[in-house]
C-alpha positions in Angstrom: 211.7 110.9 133.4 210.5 113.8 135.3 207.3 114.9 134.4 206.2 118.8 133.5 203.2 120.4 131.9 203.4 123.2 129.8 200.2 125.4 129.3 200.1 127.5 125.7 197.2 129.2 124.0 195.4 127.3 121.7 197.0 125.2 119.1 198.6 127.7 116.8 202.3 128.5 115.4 203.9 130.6 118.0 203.7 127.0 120.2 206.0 125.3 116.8 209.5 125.8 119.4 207.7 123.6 122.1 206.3 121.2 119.3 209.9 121.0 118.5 211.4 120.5 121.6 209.0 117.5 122.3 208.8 115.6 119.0 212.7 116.1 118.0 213.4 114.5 121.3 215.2 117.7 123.1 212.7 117.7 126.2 213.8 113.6 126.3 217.1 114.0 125.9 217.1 116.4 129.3 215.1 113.5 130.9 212.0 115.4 131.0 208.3 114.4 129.9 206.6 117.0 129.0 202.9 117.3 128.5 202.1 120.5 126.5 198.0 121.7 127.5 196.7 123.6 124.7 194.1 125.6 126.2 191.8 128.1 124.4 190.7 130.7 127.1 194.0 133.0 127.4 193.1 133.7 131.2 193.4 130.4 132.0 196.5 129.5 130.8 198.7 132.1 133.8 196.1 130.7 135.7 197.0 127.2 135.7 200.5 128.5 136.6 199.2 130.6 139.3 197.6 127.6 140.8 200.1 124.8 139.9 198.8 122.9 137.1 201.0 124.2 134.8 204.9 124.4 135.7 205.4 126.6 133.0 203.7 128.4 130.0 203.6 130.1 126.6 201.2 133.5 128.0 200.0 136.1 127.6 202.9 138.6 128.2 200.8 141.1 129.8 198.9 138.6 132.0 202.4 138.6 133.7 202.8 141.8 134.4 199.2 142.4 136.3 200.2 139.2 137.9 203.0 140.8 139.3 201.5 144.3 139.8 199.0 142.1 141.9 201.8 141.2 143.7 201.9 137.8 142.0 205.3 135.3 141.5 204.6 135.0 138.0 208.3 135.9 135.9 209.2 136.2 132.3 211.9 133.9 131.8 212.0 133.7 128.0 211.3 134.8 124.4 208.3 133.7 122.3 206.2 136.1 120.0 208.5 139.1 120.7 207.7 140.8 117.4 203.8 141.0 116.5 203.1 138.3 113.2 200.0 139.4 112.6 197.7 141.6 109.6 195.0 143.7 110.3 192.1 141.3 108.4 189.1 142.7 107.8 186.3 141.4 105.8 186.0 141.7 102.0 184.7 145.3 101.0 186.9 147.1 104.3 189.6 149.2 102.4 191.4 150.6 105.5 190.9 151.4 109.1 188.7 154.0 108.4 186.1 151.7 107.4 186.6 150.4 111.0 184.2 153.5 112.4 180.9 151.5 113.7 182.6 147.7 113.4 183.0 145.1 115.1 186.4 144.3 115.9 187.9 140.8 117.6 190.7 141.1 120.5 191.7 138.0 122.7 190.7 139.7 125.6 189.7 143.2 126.8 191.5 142.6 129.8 195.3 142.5 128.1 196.6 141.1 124.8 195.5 142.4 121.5 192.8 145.0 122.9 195.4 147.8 123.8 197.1 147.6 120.8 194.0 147.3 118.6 192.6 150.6 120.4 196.9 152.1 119.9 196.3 151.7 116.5 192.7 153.1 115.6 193.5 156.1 118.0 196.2 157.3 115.5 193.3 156.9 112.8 190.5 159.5 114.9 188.6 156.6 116.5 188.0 156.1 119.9 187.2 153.2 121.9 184.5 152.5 122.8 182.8 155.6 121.0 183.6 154.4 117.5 184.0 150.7 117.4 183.3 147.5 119.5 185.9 145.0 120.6 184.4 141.5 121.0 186.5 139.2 123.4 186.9 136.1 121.3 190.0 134.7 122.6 192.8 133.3 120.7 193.6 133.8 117.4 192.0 130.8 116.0 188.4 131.4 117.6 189.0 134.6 115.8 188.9 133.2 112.7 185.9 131.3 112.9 184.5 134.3 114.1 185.6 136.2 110.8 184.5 133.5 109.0 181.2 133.5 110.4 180.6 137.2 110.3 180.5 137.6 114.0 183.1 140.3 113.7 184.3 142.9 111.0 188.1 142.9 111.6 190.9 141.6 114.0 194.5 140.6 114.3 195.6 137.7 112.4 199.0 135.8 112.8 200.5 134.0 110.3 200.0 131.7 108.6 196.2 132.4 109.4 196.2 136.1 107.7 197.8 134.5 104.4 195.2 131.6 104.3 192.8 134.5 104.7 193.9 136.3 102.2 193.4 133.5 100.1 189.8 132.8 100.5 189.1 136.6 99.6 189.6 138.5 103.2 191.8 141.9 103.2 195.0 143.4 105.1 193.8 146.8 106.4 197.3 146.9 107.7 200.4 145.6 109.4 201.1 146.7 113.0 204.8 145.6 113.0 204.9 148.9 110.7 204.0 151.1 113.5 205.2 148.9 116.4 208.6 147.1 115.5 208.8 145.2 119.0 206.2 143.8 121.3 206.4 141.2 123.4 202.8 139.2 123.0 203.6 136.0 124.7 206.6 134.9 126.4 208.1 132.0 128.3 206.3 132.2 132.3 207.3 131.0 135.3 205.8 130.9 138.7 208.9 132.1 140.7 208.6 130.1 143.8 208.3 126.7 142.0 211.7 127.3 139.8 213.7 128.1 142.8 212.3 124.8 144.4 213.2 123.0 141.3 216.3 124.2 140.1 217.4 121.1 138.0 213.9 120.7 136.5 214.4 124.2 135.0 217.7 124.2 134.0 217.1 120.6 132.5 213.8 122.7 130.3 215.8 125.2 129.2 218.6 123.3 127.7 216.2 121.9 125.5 213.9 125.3 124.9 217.5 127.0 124.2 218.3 123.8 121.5 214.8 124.1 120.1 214.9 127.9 119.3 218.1 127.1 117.5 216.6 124.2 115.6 213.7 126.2 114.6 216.4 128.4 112.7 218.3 125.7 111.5 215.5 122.9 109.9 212.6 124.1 108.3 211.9 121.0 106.8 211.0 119.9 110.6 209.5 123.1 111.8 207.2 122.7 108.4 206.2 119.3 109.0 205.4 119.6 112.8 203.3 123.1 111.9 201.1 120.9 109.5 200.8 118.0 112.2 199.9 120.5 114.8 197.5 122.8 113.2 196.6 121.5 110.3 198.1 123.8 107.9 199.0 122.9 104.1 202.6 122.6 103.9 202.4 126.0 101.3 201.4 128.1 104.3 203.9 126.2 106.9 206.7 127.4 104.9 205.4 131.1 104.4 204.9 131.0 108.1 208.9 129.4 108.6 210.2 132.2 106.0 208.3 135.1 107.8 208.9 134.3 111.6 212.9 133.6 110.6 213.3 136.5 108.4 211.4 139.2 110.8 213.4 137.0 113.7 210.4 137.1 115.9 210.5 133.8 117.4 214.0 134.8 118.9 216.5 132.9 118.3 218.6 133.1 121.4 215.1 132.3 123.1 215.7 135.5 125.1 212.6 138.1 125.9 212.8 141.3 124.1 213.7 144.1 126.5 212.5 146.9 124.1 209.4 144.7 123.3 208.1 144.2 126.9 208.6 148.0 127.5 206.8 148.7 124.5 203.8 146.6 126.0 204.2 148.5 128.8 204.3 151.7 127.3 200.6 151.0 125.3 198.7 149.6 127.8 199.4 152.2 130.5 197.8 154.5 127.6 194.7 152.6 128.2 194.5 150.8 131.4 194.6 152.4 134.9 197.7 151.1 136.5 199.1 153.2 139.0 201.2 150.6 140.1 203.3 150.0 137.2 207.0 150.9 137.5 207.1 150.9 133.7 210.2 149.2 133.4 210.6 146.3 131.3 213.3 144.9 133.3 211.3 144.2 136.4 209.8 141.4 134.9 212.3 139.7 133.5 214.3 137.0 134.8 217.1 136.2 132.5 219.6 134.4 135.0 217.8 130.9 134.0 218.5 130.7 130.7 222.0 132.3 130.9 222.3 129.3 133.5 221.0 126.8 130.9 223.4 128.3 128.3 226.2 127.8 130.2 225.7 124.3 131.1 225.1 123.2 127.5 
């Protein structure tokens, strides 16, 4: 068996394709033993495939374009979040984003993530950033609900099935950014360039099986349910809400392919924000799709 790590952010949903390909055996079957590092501080996780102790990783999408920018190996090979599953939650007594002026507000980052689109989003409202609200790094989305729990921040992004648990125990949707941005790439399947070319077989081998899990995902929510609840802890009630959401709003994608349209889109909102006068602003630069048209071939 040859052995690969695979760093993702925290232990959340969007990992459930990589929790498939490892319990249902599809990572085995290609003769590959995978280790899956769930690690809660986003910069870390390119980092670890910057400096070789990951091979591959669920990122930060935008982490690999100022990777690249910085003149970095780092490629998008694949799909994951490629539509955003989140709510707006605020706490109880919020009523919109208006309510925002003056709060607190939690991103993953201020460097790249959630912050951009957070500051996308309250711009179109009259608030400005950082005149009229804070954003408090917390890091992934499940820190962020501890720290909405706690009171340590007003508001922030929520994926599901977190923003429906939330719901639940009395929090409020100040909105739904999918509304206002239909495609965004938020994480995505990352390579280090140099190592995949030195390991040709190893890759193709991985994305056989990330191509069969994607597809399984679609196809057997009775596993996708019960490795969501094993994996984060979710009640089976939520699992499912979460399975019926990503499937219907496709944005796991089924094909496993990165979203062109959601990359540029990205692009597109953090060049509003960040100074990157090296950005070509084209999606496609970043994207690597010849491995897993290789993979698919091979099947």
């Amino acid at each position: 068996m040859l052995p690969l790590t695979l760093a993702v952010v925290s232990r959340n949903y969007f990992n459930l394709p990589a929790w498939i390909a490892l319990h249902a055996g599809l990572f085995a079957a290609e003769g590959l033993e995978v280790r899956i590092d769930h690690i809660e501080g986003i910069e870390e996780v390119n980092d670890r495939l910057r400096d070789g102790r990951a091979q591959l990783a669920y990122g930060v999408t935008e982490h690999v374009i100022l990777d690249a920018e910085a003149g970095g190996r780092q490629r998008i090979i694949g799909g994951n979040v490629n539509r955003l599953p989140f709510s707006f939650i605020g706490r109880a007594g919020l009523r919109d984003y208006a309510d925002l002026r003056g709060r607190r507000i939690g991103v993953s980052s201020l460097r790249a993530g959630s912050s951009s689109l957070i500051i996308k989003l309250l711009a179109a409202r009259g608030l400005r950033y950082p005149e009229d609200f804070t954003l408090v790094p917390c890091g992934p989305i499940l820190a962020r609900w501890d720290m909405l729990r706690s009171g340590e921040i007003d508001a922030g992004l929520q994926g599901a099935p977190l923003d429906q648990i939330a719901l639940d125990q009395g929090f409020v949707s100040l909105g739904n950014p999918r509304e206002e941005v239909p495609d965004f790439q938020f994480t995505s399947l990352d390579v280090d360039a140099g190592w995949a070319e030195a390991n040709r077989d190893t890759m193709l081998r991985f994305c056989r099986a990330f191509l069969r899990a994607h597809e399984r995902f679609y196809t057997d929510q009775a596993t996708a349910s019960r490795l969501a609840m094993q994996e984060s802890g979710i009640a089976q009630r939520y699992a499912d809400r979460a399975w019926e959401q990503y499937t219907r709003e496709a944005i796991f994608p089924r094909d496993g392919e990165a979203s062109e349209a959601g990359v540029q889109a990205l692009i597109d909102i953090s060049a509003l924000i960040r100074d990157l006068p090296a950005r070509p602003r084209r999606a496609a630069d970043y994207i690597d799709r010849g491995w897993l048209a290789a993979a698919r071939a091979s099947l």
